[in-house]
N, C-alpha and C positions, 0 to 999 in steps of 0.2 A: 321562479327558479331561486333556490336558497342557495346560498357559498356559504359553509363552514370556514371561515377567515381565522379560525383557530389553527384548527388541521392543516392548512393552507402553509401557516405561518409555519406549523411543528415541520410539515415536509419540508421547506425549506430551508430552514436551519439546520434540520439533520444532513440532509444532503450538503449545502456548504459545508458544515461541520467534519463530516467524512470525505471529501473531497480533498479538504485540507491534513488531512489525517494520511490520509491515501502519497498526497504526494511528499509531505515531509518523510513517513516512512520511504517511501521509493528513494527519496534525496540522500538516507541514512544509509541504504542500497548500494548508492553509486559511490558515498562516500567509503563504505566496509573497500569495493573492488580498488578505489584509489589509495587507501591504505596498502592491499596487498598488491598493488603494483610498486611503488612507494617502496617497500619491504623487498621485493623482488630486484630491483634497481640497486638501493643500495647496500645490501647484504648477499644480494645472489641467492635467497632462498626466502619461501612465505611465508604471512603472518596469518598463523591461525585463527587470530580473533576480525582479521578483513575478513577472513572469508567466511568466517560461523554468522559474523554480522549480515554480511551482502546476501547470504542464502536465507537468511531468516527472516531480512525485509522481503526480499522480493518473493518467497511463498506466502508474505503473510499479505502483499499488494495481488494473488495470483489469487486467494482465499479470497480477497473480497470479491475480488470482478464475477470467483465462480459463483459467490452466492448473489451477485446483479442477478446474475443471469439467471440462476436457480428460481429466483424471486418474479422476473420477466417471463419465461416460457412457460405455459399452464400445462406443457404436456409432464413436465420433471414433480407436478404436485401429484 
C-alpha cells in the first residue's frame, strides 16, 4: 500500500486553510448584525452597511457548506 504524503499534506492544509476562512468570514457576519443592532440602539434606525455586511458573509458561509455538500453527494455530479 502507497500513501501520497504529498496530497495528504495539500488536503489538509486546504481544509484548515478554508475552515479558517469559513469562520473569520461567519465572525465578520455576526459582527455586520452587531453593528446594526449598535445603530438601532443608538439612533433608532439601521445601518445599511451591518446589514449588506452580515447578508454577504453569511451567503458566502451558506455557498461554501453548499458546495461541501455538492462535492460529498455523487448523486448532485
Amino acid at each position: 500500500m502507497h500513501l501520497d504524503w504529498t496530497a495528504l499534506g495539500q488536503v489538509t492544509a486546504v481544509s484548515i486553510g478554508v475552515t479558517v476562512a469559513v469562520v473569520v468570514v461567519f465572525a465578520l457576519g455576526v459582527l455586520g448584525l452587531a453593528q446594526l443592532e449598535g445603530a438601532r440602539e443608538q439612533r433608532g434606525r439601521t445601518s445599511a452597511v451591518g446589514l449588506t455586511q452580515a447578508t454577504l458573509c453569511f451567503l458566502a458561509c451558506a455557498a461554501v457548506v453548499a458546495y461541501g455538500i455538492f462535492l460529498i453527494v455523487p448523486q448532485f455530479h
